[in-house]
N, C-alpha and C positions, 0 to 999 in steps of 0.2 A: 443463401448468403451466410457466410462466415461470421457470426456476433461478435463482436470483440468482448472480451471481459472488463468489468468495474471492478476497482482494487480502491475504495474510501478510505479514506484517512480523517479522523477528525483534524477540528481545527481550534481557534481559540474564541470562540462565539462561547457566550454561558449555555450551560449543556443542555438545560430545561431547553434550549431552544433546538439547540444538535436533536435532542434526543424527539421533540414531537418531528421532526423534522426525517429522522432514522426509522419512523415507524411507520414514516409513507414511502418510503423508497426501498429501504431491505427487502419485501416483497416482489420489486420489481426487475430483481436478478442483480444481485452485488454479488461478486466473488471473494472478496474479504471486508470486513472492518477494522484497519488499522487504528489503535489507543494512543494518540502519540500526545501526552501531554506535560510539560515541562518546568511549570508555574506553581501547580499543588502542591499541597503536602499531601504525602502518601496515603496518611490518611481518607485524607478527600478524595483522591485520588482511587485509591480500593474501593471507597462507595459508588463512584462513577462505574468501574470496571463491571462491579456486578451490578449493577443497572443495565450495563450494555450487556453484559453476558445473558441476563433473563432472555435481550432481546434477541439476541443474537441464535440463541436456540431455539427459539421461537419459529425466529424462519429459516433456522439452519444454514446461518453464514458463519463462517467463524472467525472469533474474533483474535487479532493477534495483535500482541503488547509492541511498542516499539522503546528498543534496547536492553530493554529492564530482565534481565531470567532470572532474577531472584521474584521479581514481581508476577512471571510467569510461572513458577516455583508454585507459591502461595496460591495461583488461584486457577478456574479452571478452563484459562484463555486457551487456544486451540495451537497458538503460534507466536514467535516473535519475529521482529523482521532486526536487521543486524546492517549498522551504517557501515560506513571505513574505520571510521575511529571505536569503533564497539569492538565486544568479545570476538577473535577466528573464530567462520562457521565451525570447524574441524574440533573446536574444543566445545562447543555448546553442543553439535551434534554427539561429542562424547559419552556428556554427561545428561546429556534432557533425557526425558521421557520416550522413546524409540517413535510414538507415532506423532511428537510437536512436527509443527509445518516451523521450517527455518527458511525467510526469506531473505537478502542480502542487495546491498546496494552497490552499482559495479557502473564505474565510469572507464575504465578499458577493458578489452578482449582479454589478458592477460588478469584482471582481477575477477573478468565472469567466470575463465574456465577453472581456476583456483579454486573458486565460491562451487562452483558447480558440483569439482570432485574433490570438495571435501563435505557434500551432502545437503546442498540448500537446494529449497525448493523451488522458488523462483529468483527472478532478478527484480529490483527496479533500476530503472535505466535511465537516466539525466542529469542533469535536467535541460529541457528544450529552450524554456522560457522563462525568464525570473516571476518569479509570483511573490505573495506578501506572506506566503507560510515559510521560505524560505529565502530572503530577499537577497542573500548574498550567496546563494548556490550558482557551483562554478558548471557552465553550460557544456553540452556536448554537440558535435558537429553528425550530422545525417551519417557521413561517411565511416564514425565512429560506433554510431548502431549499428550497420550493414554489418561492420566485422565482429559487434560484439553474435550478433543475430549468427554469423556463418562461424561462430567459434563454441557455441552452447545449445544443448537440446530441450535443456527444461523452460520455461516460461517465461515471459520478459511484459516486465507492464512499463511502458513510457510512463514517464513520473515530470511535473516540472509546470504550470502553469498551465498545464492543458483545457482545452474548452473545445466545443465539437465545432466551433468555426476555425481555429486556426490549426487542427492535425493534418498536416500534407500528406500526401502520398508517399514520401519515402518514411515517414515515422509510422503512417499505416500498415504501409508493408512489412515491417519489420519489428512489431510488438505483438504479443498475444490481446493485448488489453490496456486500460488505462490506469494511471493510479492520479485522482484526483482529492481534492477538498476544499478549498472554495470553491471552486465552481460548479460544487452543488450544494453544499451547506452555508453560502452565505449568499444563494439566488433566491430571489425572490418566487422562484416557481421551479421548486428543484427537480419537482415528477418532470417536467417536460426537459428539463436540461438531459433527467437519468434518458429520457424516452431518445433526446436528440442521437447522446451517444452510442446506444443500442442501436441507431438505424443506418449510423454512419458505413 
């Protein structure tokens, strides 16, 4: 059986809790730890990062900033991931470090193969479902993954309110993996939700 990948995103819970929360689960196969945090000051915010980064080396997930490359710049996060409205991959792959992981956000075929060959590493790809980490994210149709899926070669993590009960078959078929955060950082029993989607 084929595992799908875990692509985590933090969320906006107080971190003391993220974080006892990260140190039972990173173990159990996450593919990334996305920083996406929008409320701090950066200050706060650099303390958080290398708390997460201890962790993150620890069990060797790496951790990637979400938008910030000057924030990525300063510390020694593995990657950032890049929305629509963020920096062109084409000019951060310019200027970053040769081995940063650059992932990108892509709601058409036309914006994955763009993303693609201008050097990102993976996609995220949504969103399916509205969730409360993004309440106002504009949704994509099944039919719209299929092409993004048959238009790019690098990786595609479904992003978007996902939970291991509501992933159909056609979002199955056609992601590497998931990119989640509530619905493991604000579960009550997030080992078993990680364990759920591993067995899906």
């Amino acid at each position: 059986m084929n595992t799908k990948k875990i692509y985590l995103i933090t969320n906006s819970n107080p971190f003391d809790q993220q974080l006892k929360i990260l140190k039972k689960v990173l173990p159990l196969g996450i593919e990334y730890l996305q920083y996406r945090q929008k409320s701090l000051s950066w200050e706060q915010a650099l303390d958080e990062i290398h708390q997460l980064s201890i962790l993150c080396n620890l069990f060797e997930v790496p951790l990637i900033i979400n938008d910030r490359l000057d924030v990525v710049t300063i510390t020694d996060c593995q990657g950032i991931h890049l929305g629509e409205d963020d920096l062109p991959v084409k000019y951060v792959r310019r200027i970053a470090r040769p081995n940063l992981i650059i992932g990108a956000t892509a709601k058409t075929p036309e914006r994955a193969q763009l993303c693609e060959n201008a050097g990102a590493d993976y996609l995220g790809v949504g969103a399916f479902y509205q969730s409360s980490t993004k309440c106002n994210a504009k949704l994509i149709s099944h039919e719209t993954l299929k092409q993004i899926r048959a238009s790019v070669k690098i990786p595609i993590f479904g992003i978007g309110g996902l939970t291991p009960s509501n992933i159909t078959e056609d979002i199955y078929e056609h992601v590497d993996g998931f990119a989640v955060s509530d619905a493991i950082l604000s579960n009550a029993d997030p080992v078993t939700v990680v364990k759920n989607f591993k067995a899906l």
